[in-house]
N, C-alpha and C positions, 0 to 999 in steps of 0.2 A: 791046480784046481782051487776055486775061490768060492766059499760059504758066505751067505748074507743071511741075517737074520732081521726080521723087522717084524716090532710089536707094537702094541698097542698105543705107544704114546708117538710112532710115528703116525698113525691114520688120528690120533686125537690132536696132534698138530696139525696136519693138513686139513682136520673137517674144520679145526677151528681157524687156519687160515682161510677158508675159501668163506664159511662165514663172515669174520671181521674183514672182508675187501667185498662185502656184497655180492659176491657171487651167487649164494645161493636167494638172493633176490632175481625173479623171473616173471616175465610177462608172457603172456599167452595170448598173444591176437591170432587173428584169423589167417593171417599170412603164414603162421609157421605151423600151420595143421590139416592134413591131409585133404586133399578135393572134395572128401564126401563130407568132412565134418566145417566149410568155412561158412554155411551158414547158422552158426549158433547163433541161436534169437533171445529176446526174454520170453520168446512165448513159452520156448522149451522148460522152463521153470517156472510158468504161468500155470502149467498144470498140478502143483505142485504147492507151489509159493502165492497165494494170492495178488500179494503187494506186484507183481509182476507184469501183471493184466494191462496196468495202465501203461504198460513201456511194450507193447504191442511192436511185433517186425522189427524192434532194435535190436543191431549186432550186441554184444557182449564182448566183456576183454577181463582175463585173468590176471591176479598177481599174488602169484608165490613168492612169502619170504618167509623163511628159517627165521626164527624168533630165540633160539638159543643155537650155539655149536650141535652139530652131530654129535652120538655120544656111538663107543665103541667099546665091545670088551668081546675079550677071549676067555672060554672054559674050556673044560673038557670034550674034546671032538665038539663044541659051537663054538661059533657067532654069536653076538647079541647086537642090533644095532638099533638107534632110539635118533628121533626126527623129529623136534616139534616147529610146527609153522603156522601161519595165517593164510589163509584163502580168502584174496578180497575178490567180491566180484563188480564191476562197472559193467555200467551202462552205457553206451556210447549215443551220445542225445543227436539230433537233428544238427545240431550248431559244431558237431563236432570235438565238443566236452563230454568228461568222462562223471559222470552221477553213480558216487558208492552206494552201492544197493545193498551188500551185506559182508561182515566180518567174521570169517568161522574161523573158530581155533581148531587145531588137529593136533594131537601127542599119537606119535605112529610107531608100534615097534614093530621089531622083525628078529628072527631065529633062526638060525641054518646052519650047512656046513661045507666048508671049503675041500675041493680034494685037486691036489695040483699032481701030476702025473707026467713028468718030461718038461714039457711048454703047453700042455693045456690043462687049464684053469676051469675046474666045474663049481658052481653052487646050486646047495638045494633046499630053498624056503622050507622050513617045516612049522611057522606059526607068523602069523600078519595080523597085525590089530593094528586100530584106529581109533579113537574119541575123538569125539567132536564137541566142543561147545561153542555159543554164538557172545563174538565180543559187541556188534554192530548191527543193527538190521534198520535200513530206514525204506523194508516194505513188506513192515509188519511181524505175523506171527510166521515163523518158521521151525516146521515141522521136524527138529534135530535128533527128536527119540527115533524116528524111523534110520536114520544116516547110522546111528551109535547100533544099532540092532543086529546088521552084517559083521 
């Protein structure tokens, strides 16, 4: 019979390898999101964001990157795990260039608890938060107290 044990500085290497090789650097176009959601427009954020209006029927394209390592810890019966990144959003123009429309920062935690039982592996979130603040916006005022509110 063979015991392994594995803690915390192994998932705080690994978050932090996959961070420093860009891993968790991620683009979000329309090809890798389900049938009902590939037309993302700006108009969908026209309702919302003013600056938007003017980029009418244009697709949209996402890029998540991790701005710091994942961070991970163990207590008693939790989890804690913390994720900050940037959400750039583009505009994909007529010419087929991509126009940064706005830079939000997110620091995201998370709470739970792991219960491993033979070979399956349950978790169960019990707190999720989110902050949002704006590094970038070239359309305009955007409305971040309502995003920080949930």
């Amino acid at each position: 019979m063979t015991f392994a044990a594995i803690g915390e500085y192994t998932f705080q290497t690994y978050g932090y390898s996959l961070w420093s090789s860009k891993l968790l650097d991620i683009w979000i176009t329309k090809d890798m999101l389900p049938k009902k959601y590939k037309n993302i427009t700006a108009d969908i954020l026209a309702t919302f964001i003013m600056g938007f209006k003017k980029f009418k029927g244009r697709p949209l394209e996402f890029r998540i990157n991790a701005t710091n390592p994942p961070s991970l810890s163990f207590g008693d019966k939790v989890v804690n795990v913390g994720l900050e990144l940037d959400v750039l959003t583009y505009v994909v123009l007529a010419n087929k260039t991509k126009f940064l429309a706005m830079n939000l920062h997110a620091v995201s935690k998370a709470s739970g608890n792991i219960t491993v039982n033979d070979v399956k592996a349950t978790a169960h979130v019990s707190l999720l938060t989110a902050h949002f603040s704006i590094k970038t916006s070239a359309v305009g005022f955007i409305p971040i107290s309502v995003m920080n509110y949930f």
